[in-house]
N, C-alpha and C positions, 0 to 999 in steps of 0.2 A: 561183915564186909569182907575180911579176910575167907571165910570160908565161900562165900560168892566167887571173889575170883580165882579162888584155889579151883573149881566145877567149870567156870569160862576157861580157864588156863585146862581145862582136860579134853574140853569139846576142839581144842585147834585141830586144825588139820594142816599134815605135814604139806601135801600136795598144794596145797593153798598157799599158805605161809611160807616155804620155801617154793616159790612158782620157778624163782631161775633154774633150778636143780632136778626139781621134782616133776615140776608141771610138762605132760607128753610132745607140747607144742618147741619148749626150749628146753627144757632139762637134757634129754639125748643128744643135740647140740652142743652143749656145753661139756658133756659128758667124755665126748670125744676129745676135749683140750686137753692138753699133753701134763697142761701144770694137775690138775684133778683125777684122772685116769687111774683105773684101779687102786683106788684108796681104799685099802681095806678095813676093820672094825678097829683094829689097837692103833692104825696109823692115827683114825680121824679121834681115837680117845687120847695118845699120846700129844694130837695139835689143838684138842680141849685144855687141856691139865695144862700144856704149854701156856695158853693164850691168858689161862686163870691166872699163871703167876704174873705174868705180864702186866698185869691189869692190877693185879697186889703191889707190883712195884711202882707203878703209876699212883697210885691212890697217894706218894706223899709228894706226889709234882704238883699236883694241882687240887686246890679246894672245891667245895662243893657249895654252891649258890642256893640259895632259895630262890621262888619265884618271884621276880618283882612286875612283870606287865601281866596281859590278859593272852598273847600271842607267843606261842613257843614253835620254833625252827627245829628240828631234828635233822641234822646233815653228818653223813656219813661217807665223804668224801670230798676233797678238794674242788674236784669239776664243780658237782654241788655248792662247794662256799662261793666258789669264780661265779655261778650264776646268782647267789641268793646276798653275796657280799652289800651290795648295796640298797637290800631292799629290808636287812635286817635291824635296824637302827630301829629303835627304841623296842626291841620287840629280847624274847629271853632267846639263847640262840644254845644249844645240844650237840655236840659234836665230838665224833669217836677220838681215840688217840694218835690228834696228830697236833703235832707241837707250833707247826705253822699257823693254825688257825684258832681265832679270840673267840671266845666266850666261854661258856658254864662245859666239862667236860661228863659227858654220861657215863652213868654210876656204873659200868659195865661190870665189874667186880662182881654188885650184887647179881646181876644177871646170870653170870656163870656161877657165883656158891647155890643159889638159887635151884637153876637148872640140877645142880647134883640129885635131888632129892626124884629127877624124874627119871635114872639110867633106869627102871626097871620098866617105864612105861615104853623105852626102845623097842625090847624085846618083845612087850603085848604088839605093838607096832606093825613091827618087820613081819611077823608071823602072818598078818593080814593082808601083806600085801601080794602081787603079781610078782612073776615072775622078773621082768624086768623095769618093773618100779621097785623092787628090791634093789637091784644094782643101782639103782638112782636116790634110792634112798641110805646106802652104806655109803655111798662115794658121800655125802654131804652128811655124815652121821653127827657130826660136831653142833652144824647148824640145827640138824634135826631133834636133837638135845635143849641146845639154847634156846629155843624159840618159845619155849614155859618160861623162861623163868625170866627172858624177854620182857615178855607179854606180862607178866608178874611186877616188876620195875615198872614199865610202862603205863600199866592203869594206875596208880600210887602216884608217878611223877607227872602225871597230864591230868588230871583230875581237876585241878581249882584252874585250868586254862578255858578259854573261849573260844581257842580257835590252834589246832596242832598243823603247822606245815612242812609238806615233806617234798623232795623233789627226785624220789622213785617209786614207781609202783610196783617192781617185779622181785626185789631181792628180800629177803626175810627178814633184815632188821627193819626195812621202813613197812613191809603189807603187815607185822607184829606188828607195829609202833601205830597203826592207822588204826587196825581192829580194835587194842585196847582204849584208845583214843574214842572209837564210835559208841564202846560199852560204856563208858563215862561217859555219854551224850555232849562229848566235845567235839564241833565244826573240823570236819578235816579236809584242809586244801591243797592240789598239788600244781607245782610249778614243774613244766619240764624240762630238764635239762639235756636232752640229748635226741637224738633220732629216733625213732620207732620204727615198728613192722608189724604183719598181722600175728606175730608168735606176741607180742604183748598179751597182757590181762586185762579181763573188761575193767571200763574208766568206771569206778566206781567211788566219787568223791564228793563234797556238797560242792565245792567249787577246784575247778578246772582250770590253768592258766597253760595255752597249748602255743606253741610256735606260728601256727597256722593252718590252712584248708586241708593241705596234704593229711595233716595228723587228726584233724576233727574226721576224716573221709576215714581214714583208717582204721579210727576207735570205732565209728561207725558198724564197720565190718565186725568188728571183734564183739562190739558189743559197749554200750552206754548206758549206766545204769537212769533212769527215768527224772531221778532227784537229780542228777549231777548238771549244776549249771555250767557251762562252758564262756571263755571269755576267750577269742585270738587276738594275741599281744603281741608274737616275736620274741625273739629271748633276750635277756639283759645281758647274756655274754658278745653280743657285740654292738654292746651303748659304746662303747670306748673306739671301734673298731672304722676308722677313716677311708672313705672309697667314694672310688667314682664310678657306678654305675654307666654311667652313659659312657666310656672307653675303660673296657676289660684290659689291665699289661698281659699282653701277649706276645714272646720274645722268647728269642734261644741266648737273651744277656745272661738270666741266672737262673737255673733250673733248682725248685725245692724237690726233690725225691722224698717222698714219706713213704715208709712201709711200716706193716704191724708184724703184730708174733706168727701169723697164718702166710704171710708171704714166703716165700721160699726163697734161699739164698744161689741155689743156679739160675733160677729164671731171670733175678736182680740182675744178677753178672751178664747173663745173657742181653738184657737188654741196655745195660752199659755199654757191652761193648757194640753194640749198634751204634747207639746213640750217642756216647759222652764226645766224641770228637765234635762235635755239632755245635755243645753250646761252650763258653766261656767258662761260668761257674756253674759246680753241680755243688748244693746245700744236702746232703744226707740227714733228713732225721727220723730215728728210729719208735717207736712207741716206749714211753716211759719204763714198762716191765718186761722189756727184750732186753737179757740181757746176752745175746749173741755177739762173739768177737766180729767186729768189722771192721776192725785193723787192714786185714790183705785186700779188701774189696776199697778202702780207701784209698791204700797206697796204691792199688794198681791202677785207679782210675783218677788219681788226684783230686780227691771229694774234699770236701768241706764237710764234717760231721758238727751237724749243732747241736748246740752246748744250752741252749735259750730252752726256758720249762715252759713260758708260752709257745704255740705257733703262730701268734700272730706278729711275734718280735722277728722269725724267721720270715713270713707273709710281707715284712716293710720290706725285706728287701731285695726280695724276688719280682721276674716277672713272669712267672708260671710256675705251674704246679703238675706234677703226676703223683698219682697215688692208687692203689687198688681197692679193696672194698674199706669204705672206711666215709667218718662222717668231714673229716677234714676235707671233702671235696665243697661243703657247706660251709668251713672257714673261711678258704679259699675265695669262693665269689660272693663272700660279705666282704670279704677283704679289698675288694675289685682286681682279683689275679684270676685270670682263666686257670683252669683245672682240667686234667684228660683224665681217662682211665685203664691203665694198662691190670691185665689180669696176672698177678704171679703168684700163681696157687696151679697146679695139675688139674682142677677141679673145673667145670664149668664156669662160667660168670654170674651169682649168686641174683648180683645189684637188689642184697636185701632192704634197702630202703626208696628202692625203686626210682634212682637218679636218673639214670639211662632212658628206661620206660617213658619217664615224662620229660625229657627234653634238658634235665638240666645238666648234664654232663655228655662227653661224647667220650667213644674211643680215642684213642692216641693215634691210631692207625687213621683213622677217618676223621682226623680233625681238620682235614679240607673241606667237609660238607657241614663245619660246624653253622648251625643255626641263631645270631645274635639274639634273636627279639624273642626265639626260641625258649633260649637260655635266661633271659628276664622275665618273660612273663611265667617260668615253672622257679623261681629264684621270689618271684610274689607268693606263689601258692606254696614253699614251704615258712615262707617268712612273711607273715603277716603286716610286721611293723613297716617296712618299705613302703616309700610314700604316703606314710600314715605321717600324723601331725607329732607325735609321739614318737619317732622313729630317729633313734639315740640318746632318746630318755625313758626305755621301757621297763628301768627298775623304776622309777617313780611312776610311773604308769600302773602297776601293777599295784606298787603300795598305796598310791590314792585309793583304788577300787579293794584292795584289804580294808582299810581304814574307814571310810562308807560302809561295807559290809559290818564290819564290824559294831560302828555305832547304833544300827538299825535297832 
């Protein structure tokens, strides 16, 4: 057994298994972000050997469960838990180190002493590859390491389950955690959690839980693997989420401004000062891992910076929204808040999830020609569960149709 997956653990493939990094569609994309940028070989071995201890110091926080159902959750980030939170009950639930969220913590420890045993297959590696899949492949060397020994935990830990579910398909702990999953002829199903675009990986899963039409059309494109059943559901992140569809709040009473780490801090200021005399309150909030001073952009423009880890706690109490490329313009009219889209980036307008294109969002500038019925009928086609019967119960939605599945 052990010599079998020792021979599976040699065939991964980096470009695969790390797709966000590697793969030519998104890896040069991401490759350009300022936090990963020229990360050389002793940086990303230095943020290996860090992350081991890390994981050594964890091991006496938290105990290590055995398997007690047939259904194991693998989530590696919060947004993840905020989508899969209620659909996880009675099922064994995996999840990296973060102290916020219940269940069984993954053995990651082993994964990295594990990995140690493969630095020298790096170096057969690197030597194989191109020119600039090399730099794609040293910027993520850390990942590109862990992914044996990964995949090594992984087949061991999924083995006696039924059914492994995950709710990513691009980043290399969860396409490790699905492959080892498939070589144990264990069901693997994914829940999506977030927006897509045609830089995604083909949908390759036995079952599929997708938002809607927009993203079955998209995987389309990309590519569907033949087995993978599809089911459009809408996402459980806004069963909680109260709106009135039929009157959008649209109003200069309280503006939410969201910007990400890609926005640019003159162009912000630039259109403050346009704009902030206009409305009453301006809500500032910034993306979780910004950590840019906005202190002087505050104070000059008398902002509100929120302090709320949802956006939908800032969403009750607005009645509009601006924001530039980003999915919270999809918060936003589940929330029943119009949303515009102002661009603050030097860069063209990306609209990589193709808001704009289909109607569901407008310019800032041209939110006189906004289109109502426009905006609802492309507000169906990325969100399935609207007007379905199921629409604010689509964690139980989903876990019904696991549960059937699974008894079969």
């Amino acid at each position: 057994m052990i010599i079998k997956v020792l021979k599976s653990a040699l065939k991964l493939v980096p470009t695969d298994c790390n797709y966000s990094f590697m793969n030519e569609k998104m890896g040069p994309i991401l490759v350009r972000d300022k936090r990963i940028q020229n990360r050389g070989v002793l940086f990303n071995l230095a943020l290996f050997l860090k992350e081991l201890i890390k994981e050594t110091l964890y091991i006496f926080k938290h105990k290590f469960i055995k398997n007690k159902t047939n259904i194991a959750f693998y989530i590696t980030s919060e947004n993840q838990y905020a989508i899969a939170k209620n659909i996880i009950q009675d099922s064994d639930v995996y999840y990296h180190r973060k102290e916020s969220l219940s269940g069984n913590r993954f053995p990651l420890l082993l994964s990295y002493i594990i990995s140690c045993f493969f630095i020298p297959l790096l170096i057969h590696n690197h030597i194989k590859l191109s020119k600039i899949k090399k730099k794609l492949y040293i910027n993520k060397l850390d990942y590109n390491l862990l992914m044996y020994g990964h995949y090594i935990v992984c087949r061991f830990l999924f083995k006696n389950y039924n059914m492994v579910i995950l709710l990513n398909d691009h980043e290399m702990w969860t396409r490790v955690a699905k492959i080892a999953a498939e070589d144990e002829g264990v069901k693997t199903i994914y829940i999506q959690h977030a927006s897509i675009n045609e830089n995604f990986p083909v949908l390759d899963f036995d079952i599929a839980f997708l938002d809607g039409q927009y993203s079955k059309d998209t995987y389309k494109k990309i590519g569907v693997s033949n087995d993978t059943q599809i089911y459009l559901v809408g996402s459980p992140k806004y069963d909680r989420y109260k709106r009135d569809l039929t009157a959008f709040k649209d109003s200069r009473d309280i503006l939410l401004l969201c910007v990400n780490l890609k926005d640019e801090l003159e162009l912000i200021d630039n259109f403050l000062k346009k704009e902030s005399s206009s409305y009453e309150t301006i809500i500032l909030r910034s993306h979780p891992s910004d950590r840019r001073n906005w202190n002087k952009i505050i104070s000059k423009y008398n902002l509100k910076k929120s302090t709320n880890k949802e956006i939908y706690e800032d969403l009750k109490l607005s009645t509009r929204q601006i924001a530039s490329e980003s999915n919270v313009h999809l918060d936003a009219l589940m929330s029943g808040v119009m949303t515009y889209y102002v661009n603050f980036t030097s860069s063209e307008i990306q609209d990589h999830y193709d808001f704009i294109k289909n109607g569901l969002i407008t310019l800032y500038n041209e939110r006189e020609a906004l289109d109502l019925e426009k905006v609802k009928k492309a507000l169906k086609y990325y969100m399935h569960s609207i007007g379905e019967t199921y629409d604010g119960r689509v964690s139980q939605h989903i876990k019904q149709i696991i549960n059937e599945v699974e008894t079969k």
